[in-house]
ROKOL-277928 format. One record per atom (N, C-alpha, C): residue number from 1; residue in three letters; atom name; y, x, z. Coordinates in Angstrom, 1 decimal, always signed. Layout:
<pts>
PT   resi   resn   name       yy       xx       zz
PT    NUM    ALA     CA        Y        X        Z
...
</pts>
This chain:
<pts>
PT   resi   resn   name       yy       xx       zz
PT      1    UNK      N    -40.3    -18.2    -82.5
PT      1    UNK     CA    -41.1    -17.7    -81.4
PT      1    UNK      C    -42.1    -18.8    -81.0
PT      2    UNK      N    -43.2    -18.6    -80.7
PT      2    UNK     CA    -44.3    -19.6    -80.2
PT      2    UNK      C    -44.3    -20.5    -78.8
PT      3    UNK      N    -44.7    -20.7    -79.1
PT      3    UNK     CA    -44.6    -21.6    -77.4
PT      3    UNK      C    -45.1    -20.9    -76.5
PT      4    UNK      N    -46.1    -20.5    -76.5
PT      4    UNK     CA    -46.9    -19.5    -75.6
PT      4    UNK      C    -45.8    -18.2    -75.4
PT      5    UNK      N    -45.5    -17.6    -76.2
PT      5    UNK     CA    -44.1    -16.3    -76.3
PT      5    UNK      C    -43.5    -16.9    -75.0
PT      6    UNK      N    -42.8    -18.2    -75.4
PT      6    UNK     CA    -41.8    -18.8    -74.4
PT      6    UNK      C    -42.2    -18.5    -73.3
PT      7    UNK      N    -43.3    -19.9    -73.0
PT      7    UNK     CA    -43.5    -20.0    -71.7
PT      7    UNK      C    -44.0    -18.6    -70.5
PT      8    UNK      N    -44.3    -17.9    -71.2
PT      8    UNK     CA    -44.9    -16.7    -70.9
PT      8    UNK      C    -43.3    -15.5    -70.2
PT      9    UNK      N    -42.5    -15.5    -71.2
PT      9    UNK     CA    -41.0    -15.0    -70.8
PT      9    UNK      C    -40.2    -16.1    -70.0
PT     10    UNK      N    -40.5    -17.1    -69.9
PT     10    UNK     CA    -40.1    -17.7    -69.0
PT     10    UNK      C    -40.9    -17.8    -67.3
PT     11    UNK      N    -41.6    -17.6    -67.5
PT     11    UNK     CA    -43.0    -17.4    -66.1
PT     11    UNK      C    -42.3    -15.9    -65.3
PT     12    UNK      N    -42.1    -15.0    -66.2
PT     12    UNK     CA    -41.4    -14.0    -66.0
PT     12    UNK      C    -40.5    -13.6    -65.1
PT     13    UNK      N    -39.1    -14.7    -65.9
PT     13    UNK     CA    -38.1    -14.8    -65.3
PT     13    UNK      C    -38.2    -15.7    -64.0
PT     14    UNK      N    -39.1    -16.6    -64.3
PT     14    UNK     CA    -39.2    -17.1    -62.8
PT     14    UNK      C    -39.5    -16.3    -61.7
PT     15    UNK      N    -40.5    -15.4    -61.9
PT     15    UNK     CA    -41.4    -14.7    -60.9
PT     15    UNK      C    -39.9    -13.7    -60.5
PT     16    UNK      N    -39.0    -13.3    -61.7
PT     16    UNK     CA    -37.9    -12.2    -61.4
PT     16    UNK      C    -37.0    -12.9    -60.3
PT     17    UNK      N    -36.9    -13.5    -60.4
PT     17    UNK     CA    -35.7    -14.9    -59.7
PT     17    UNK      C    -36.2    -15.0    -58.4
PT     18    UNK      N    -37.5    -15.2    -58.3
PT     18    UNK     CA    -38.3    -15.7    -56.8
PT     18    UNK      C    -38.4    -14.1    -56.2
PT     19    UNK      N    -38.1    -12.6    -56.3
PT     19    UNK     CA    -38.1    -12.0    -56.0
PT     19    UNK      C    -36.4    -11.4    -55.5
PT     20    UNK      N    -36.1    -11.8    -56.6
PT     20    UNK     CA    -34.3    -11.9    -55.9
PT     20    UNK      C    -34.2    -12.6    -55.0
PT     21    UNK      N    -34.5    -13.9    -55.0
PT     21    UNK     CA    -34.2    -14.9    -53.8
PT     21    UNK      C    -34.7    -14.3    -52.9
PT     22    UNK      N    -36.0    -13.7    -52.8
PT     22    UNK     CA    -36.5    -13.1    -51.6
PT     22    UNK      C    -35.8    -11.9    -51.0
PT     23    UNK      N    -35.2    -10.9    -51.7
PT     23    UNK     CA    -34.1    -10.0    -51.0
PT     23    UNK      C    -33.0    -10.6    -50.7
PT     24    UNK      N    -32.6    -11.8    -51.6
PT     24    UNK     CA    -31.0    -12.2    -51.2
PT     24    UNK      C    -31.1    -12.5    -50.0
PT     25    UNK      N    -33.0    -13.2    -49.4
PT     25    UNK     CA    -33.0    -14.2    -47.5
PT     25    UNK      C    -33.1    -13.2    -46.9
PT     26    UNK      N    -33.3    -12.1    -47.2
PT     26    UNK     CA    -33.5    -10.3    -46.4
PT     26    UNK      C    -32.3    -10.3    -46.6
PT     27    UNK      N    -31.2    -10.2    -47.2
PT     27    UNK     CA    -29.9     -9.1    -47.0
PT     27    UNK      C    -29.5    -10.7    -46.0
PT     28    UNK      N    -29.6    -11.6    -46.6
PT     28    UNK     CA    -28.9    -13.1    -45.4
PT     28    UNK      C    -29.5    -13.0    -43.9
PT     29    UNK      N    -30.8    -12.8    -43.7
PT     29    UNK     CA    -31.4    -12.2    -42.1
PT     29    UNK      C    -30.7    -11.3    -42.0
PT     30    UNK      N    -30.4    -10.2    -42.7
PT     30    UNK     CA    -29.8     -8.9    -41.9
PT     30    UNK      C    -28.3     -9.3    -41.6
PT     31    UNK      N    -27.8     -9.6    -42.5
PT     31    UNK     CA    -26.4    -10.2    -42.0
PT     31    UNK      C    -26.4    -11.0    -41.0
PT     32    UNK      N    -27.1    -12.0    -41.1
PT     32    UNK     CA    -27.4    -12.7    -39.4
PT     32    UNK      C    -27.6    -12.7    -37.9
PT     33    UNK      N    -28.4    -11.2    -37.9
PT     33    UNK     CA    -28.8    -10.3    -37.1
PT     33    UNK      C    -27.3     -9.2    -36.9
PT     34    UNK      N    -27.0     -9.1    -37.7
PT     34    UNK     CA    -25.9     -7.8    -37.3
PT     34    UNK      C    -24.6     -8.8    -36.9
PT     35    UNK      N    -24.2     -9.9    -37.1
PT     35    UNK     CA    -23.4    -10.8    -36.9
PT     35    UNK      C    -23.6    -11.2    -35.8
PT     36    UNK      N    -24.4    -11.4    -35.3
PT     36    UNK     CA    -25.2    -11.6    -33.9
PT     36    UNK      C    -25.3    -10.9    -32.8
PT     37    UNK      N    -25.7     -9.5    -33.3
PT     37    UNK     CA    -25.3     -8.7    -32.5
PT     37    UNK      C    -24.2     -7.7    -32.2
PT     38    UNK      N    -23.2     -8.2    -33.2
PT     38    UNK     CA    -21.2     -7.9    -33.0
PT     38    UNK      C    -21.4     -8.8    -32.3
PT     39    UNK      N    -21.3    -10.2    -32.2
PT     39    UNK     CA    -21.0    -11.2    -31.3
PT     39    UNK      C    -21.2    -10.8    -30.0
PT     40    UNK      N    -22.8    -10.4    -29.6
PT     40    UNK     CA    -23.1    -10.5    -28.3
PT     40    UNK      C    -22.4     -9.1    -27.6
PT     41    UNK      N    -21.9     -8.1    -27.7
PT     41    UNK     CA    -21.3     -6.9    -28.1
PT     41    UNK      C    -20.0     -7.1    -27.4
PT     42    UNK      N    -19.5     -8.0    -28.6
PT     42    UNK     CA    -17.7     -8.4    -28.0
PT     42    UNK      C    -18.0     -9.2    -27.1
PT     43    UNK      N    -19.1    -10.2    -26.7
PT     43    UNK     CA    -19.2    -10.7    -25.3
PT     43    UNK      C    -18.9     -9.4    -24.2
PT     44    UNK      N    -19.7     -9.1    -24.3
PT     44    UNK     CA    -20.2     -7.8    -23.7
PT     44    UNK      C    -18.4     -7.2    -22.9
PT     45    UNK      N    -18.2     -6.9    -24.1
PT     45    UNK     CA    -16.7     -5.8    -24.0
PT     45    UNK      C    -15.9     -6.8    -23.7
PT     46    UNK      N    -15.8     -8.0    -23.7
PT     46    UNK     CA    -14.6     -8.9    -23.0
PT     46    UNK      C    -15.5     -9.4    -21.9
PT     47    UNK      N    -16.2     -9.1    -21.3
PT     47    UNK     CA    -16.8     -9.6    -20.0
PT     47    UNK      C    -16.4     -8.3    -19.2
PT     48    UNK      N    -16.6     -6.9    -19.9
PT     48    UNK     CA    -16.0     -6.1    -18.8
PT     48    UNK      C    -14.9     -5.9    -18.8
PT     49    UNK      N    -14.5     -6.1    -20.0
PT     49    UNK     CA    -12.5     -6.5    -19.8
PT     49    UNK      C    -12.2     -6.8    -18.9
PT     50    UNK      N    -12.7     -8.2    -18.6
PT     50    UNK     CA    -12.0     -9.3    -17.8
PT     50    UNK      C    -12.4     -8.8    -16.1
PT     51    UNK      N    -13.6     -8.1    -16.2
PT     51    UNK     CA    -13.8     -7.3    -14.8
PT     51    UNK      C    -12.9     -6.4    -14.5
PT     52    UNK      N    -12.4     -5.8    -15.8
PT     52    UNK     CA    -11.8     -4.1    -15.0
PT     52    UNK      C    -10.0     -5.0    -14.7
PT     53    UNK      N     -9.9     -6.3    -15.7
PT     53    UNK     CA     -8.7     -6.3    -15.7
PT     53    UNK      C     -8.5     -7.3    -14.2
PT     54    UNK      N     -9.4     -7.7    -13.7
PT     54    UNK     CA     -9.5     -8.3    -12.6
PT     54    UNK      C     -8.9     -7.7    -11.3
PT     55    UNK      N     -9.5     -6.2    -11.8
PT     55    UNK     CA     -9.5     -4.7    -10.5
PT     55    UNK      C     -8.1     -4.9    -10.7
PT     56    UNK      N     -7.6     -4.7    -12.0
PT     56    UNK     CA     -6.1     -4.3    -12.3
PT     56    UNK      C     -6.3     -2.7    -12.9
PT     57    UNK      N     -5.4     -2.5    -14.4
PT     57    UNK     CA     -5.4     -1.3    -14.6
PT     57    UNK      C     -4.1     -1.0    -14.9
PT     58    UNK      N     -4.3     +0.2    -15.9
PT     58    UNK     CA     -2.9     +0.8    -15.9
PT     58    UNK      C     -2.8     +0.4    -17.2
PT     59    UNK      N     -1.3     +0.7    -17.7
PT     59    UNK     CA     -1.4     +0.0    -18.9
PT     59    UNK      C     -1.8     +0.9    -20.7
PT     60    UNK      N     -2.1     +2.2    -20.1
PT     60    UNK     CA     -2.5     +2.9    -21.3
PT     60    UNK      C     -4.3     +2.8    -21.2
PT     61    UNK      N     -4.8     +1.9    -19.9
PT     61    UNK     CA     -5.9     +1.8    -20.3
PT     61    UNK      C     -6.4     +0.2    -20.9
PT     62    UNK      N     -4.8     -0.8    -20.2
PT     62    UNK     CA     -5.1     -1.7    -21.3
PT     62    UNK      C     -5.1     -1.9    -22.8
PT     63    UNK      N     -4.0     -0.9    -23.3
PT     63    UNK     CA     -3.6     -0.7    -24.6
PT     63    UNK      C     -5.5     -0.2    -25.2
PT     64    UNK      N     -6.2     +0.5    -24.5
PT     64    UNK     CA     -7.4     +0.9    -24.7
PT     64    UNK      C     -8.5     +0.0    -25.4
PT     65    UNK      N     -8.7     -0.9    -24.0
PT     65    UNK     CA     -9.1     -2.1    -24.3
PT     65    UNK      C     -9.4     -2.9    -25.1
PT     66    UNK      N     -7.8     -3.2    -25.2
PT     66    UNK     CA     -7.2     -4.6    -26.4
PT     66    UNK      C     -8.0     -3.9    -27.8
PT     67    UNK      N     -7.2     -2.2    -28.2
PT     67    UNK     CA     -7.5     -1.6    -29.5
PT     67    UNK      C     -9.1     -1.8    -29.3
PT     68    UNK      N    -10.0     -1.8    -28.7
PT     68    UNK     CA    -11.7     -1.9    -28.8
PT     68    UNK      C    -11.8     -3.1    -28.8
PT     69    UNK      N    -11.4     -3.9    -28.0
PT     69    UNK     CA    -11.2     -5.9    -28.2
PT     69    UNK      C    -11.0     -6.3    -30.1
PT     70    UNK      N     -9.9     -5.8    -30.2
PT     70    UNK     CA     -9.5     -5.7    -31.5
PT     70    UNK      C    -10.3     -5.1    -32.7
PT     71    UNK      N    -11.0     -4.1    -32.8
PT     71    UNK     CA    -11.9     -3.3    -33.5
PT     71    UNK      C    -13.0     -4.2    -33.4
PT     72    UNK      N    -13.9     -4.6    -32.8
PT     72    UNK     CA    -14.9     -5.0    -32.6
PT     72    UNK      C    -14.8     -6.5    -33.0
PT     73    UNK      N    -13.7     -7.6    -32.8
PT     73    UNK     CA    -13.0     -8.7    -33.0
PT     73    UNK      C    -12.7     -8.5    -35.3
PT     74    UNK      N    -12.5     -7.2    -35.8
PT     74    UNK     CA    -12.6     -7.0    -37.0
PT     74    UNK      C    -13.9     -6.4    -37.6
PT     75    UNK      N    -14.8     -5.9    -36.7
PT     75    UNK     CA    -15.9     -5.9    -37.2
PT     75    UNK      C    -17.2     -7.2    -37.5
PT     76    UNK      N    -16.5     -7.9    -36.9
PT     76    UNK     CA    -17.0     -9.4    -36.2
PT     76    UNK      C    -16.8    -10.1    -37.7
PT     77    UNK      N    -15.6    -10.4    -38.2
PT     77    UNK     CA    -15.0    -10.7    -38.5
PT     77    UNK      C    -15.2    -10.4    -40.3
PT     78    UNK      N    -15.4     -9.1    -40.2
PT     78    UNK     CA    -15.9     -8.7    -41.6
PT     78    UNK      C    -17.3     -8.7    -41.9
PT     79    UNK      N    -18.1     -8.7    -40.9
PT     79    UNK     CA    -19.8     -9.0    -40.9
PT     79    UNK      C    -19.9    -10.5    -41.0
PT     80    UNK      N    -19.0    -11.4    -40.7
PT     80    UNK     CA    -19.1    -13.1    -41.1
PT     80    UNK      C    -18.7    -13.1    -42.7
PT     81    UNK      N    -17.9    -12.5    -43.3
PT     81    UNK     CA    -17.5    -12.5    -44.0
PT     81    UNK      C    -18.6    -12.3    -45.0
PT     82    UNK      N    -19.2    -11.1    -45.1
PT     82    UNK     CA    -20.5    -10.4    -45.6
PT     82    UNK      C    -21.9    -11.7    -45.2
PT     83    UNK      N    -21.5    -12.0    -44.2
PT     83    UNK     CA    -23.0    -13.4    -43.8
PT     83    UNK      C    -22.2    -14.3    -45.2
PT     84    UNK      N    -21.3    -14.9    -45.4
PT     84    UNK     CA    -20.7    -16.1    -46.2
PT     84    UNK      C    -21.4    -15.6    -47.6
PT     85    UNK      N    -21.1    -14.4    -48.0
PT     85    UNK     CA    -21.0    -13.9    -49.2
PT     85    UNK      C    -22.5    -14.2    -49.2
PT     86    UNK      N    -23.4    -13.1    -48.5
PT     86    UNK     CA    -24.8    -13.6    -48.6
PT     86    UNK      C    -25.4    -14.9    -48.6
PT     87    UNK      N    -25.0    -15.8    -47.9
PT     87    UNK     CA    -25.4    -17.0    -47.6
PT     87    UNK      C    -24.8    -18.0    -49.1
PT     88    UNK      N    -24.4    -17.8    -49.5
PT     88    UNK     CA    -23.5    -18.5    -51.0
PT     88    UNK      C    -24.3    -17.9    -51.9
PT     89    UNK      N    -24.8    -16.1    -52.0
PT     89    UNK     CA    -25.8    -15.9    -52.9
PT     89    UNK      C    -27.2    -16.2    -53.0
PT     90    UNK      N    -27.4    -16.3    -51.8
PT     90    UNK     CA    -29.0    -17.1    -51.4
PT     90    UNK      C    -28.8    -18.7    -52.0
PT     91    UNK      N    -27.9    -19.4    -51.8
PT     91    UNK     CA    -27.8    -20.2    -52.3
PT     91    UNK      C    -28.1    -20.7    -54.1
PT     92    UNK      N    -27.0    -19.8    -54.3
PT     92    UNK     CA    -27.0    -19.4    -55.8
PT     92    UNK      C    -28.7    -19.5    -56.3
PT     93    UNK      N    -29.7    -18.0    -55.7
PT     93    UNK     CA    -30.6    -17.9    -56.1
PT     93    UNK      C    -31.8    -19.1    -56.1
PT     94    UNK      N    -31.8    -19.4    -55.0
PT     94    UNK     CA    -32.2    -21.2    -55.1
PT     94    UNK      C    -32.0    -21.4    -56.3
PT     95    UNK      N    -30.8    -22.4    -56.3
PT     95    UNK     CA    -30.6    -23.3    -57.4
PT     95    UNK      C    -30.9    -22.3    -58.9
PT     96    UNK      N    -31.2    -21.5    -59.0
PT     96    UNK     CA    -31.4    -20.4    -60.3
PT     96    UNK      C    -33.1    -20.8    -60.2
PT     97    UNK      N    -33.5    -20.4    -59.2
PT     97    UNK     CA    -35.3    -20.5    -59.6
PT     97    UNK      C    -35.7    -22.0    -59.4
PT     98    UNK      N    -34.7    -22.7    -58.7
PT     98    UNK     CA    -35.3    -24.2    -59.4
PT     98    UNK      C    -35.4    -24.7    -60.7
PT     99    UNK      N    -33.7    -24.0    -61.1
PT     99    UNK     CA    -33.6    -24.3    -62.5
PT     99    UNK      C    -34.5    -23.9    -63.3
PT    100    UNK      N    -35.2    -22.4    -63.1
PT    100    UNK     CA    -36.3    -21.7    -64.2
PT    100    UNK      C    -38.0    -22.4    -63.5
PT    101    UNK      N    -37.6    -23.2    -62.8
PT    101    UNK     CA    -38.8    -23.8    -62.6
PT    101    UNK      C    -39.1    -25.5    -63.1
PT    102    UNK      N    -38.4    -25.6    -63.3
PT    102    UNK     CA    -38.0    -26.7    -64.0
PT    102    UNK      C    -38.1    -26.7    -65.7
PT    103    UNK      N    -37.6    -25.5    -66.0
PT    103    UNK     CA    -37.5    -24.9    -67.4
PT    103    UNK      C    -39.3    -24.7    -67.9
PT    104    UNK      N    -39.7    -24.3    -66.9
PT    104    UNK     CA    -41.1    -23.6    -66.7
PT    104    UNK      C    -42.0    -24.8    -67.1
PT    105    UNK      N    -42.0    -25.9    -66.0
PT    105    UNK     CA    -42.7    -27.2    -66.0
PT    105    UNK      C    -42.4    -27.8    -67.5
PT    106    UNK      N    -40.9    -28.1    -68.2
PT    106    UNK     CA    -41.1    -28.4    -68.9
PT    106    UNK      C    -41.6    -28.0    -70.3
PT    107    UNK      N    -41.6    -26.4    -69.8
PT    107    UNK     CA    -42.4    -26.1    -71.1
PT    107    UNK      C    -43.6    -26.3    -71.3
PT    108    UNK      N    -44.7    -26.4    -69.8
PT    108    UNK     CA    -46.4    -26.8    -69.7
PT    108    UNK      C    -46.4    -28.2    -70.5
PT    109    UNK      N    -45.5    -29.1    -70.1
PT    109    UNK     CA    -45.6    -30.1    -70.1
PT    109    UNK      C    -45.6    -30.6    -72.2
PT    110    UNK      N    -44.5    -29.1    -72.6
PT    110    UNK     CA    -44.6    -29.3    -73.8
PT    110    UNK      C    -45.9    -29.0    -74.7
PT    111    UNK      N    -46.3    -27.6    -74.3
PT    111    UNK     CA    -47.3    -27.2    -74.1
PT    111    UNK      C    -48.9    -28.0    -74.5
PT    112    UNK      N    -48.7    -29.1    -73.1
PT    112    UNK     CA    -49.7    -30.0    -72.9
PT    112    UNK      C    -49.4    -30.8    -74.1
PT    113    UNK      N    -49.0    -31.8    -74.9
PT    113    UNK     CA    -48.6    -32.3    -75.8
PT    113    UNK      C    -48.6    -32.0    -76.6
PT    114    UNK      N    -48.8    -30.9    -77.2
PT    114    UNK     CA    -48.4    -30.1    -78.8
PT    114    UNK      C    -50.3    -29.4    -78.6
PT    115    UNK      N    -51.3    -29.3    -77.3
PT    115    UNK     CA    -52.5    -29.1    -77.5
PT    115    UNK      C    -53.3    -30.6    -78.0
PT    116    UNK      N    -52.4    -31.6    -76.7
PT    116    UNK     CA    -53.2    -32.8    -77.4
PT    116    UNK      C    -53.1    -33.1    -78.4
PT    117    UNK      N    -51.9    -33.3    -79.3
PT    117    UNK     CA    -51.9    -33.3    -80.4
PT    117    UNK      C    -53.0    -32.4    -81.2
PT    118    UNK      N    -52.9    -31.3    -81.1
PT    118    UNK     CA    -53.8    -30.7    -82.2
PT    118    UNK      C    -55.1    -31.0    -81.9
PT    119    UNK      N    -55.6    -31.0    -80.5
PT    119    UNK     CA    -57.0    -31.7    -80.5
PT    119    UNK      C    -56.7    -32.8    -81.0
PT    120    UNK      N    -56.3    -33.8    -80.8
PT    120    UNK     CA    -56.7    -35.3    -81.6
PT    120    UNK      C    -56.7    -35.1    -83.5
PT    121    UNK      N    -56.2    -34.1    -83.8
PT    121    UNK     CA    -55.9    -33.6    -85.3
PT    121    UNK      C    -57.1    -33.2    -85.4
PT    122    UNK      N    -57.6    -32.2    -85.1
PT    122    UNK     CA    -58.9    -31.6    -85.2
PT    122    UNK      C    -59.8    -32.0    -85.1
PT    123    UNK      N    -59.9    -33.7    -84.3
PT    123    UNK     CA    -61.0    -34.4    -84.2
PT    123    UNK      C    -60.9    -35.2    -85.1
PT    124    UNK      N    -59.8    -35.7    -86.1
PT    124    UNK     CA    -59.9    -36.6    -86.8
PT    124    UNK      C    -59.9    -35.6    -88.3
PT    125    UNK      N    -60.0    -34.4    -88.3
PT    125    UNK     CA    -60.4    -33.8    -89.6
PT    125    UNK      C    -62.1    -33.3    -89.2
PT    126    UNK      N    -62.6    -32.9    -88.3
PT    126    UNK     CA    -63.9    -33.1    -87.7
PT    126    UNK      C    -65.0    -34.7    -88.5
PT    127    UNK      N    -64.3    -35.3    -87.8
PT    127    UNK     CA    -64.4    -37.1    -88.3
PT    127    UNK      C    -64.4    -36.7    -89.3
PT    128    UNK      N    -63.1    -36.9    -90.5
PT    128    UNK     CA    -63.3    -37.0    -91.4
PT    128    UNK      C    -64.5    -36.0    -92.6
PT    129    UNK      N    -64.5    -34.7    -92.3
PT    129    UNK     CA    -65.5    -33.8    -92.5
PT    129    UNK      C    -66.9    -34.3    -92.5
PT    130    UNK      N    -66.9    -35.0    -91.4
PT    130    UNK     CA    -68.4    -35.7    -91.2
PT    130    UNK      C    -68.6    -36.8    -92.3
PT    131    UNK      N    -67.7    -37.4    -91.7
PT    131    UNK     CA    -67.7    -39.1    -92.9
PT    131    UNK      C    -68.5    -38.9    -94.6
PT    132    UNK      N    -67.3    -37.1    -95.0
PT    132    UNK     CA    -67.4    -36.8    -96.6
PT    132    UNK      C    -68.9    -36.3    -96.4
PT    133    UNK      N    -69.1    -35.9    -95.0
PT    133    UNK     CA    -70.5    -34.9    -95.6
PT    133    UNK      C    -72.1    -36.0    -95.8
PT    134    UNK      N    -71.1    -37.0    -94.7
PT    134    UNK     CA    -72.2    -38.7    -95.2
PT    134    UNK      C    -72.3    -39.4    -96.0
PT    135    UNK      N    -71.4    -39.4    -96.9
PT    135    UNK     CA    -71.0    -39.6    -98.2
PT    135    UNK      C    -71.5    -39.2    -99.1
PT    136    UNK      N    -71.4    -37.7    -99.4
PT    136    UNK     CA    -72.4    -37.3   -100.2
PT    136    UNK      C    -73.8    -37.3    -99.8
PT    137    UNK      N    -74.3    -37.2    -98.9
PT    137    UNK     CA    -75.8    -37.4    -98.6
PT    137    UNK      C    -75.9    -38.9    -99.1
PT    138    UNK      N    -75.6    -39.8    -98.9
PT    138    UNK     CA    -75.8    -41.0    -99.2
PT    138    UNK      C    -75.6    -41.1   -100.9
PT    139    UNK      N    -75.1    -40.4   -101.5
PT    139    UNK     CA    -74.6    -40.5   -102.8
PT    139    UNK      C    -75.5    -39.8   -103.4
PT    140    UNK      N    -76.4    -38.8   -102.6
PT    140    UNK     CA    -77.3    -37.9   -103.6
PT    140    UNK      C    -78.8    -38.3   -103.4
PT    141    UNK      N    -78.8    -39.8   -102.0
PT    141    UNK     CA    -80.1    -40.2   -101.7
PT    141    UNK      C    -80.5    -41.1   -103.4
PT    142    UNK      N    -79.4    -41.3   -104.1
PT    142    UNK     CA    -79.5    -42.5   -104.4
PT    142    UNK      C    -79.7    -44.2   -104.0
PT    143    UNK      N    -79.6    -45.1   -105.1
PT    143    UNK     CA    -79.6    -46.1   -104.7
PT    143    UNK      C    -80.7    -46.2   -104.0
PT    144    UNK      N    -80.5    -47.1   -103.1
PT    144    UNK     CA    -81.9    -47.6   -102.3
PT    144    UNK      C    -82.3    -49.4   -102.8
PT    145    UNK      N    -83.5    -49.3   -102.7
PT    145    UNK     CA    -84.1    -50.4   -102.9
PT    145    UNK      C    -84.8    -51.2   -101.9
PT    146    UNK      N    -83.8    -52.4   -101.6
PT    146    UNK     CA    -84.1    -53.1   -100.8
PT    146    UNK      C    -85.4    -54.0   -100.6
PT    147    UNK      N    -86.5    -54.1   -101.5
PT    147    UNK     CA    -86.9    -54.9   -101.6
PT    147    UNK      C    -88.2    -54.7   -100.4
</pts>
């Protein structure tokens, strides 16, 4: 495969990668956000807990409570869970487009080196092309006479 093939399928995959990472920080904001707003939520529901339980209730309306305290306490709880997951894959995707960015650079860099090379080749068969074509002009002027 050519170098150019490469670098080119590799540009690719970078560009595929930097597009993943960019949903993976959208699904990590959204997890963030909804984690956020379970949190403020169960504030919410244990703030009027602690008011009604203040008043004093009855006990099938504490049983009520606790079960919504509790539900919301596991919705909480499984939306952090879902934040970790995202936040480990965001991670992941990083270190993936660094790596293909890295992969990327080194291939310009090879790139760069395998052109210089051929120009400096090209200039020294250039050169030498020249040299033979002075050669024979000199060789078909004949001798010269110095005198």
């Amino acid at each position: 495969m050519k170098l150019d093939a490469v670098r080119r399928y590799r540009a690719q995959v970078e560009e595929v990668l930097r597009m993943d990472l960019l949903r993976a920080r959208q699904d990590l904001q959204d997890a963030e956000i909804l984690c956020l707003a379970l949190d403020a939520q169960m504030r919410e529901t244990v703030e009027r807990y602690a008011a009604k339980a203040s008043a004093g209730m009855a006990p099938d309306e504490f049983f009520e409570w606790q079960a919504t305290c509790d539900a919301e306490a596991a919705m909480l709880a499984q939306a952090q869970q879902v934040e970790g997951r995202c936040r480990d894959g965001w991670h992941q995707k990083q270190n993936d487009l660094r790596d293909a960015m890295q992969e990327r650079r080194t291939l310009d860099r090879l790139a760069d080196r395998v052109g210089l090379q051929q120009r400096a080749l090209q200039h020294r068969v250039e050169q030498m092309q020249m040299d033979e074509a002075a050669r024979r002009t000199s060789a078909m002027s004949g001798p010269h006479d110095p005198r």
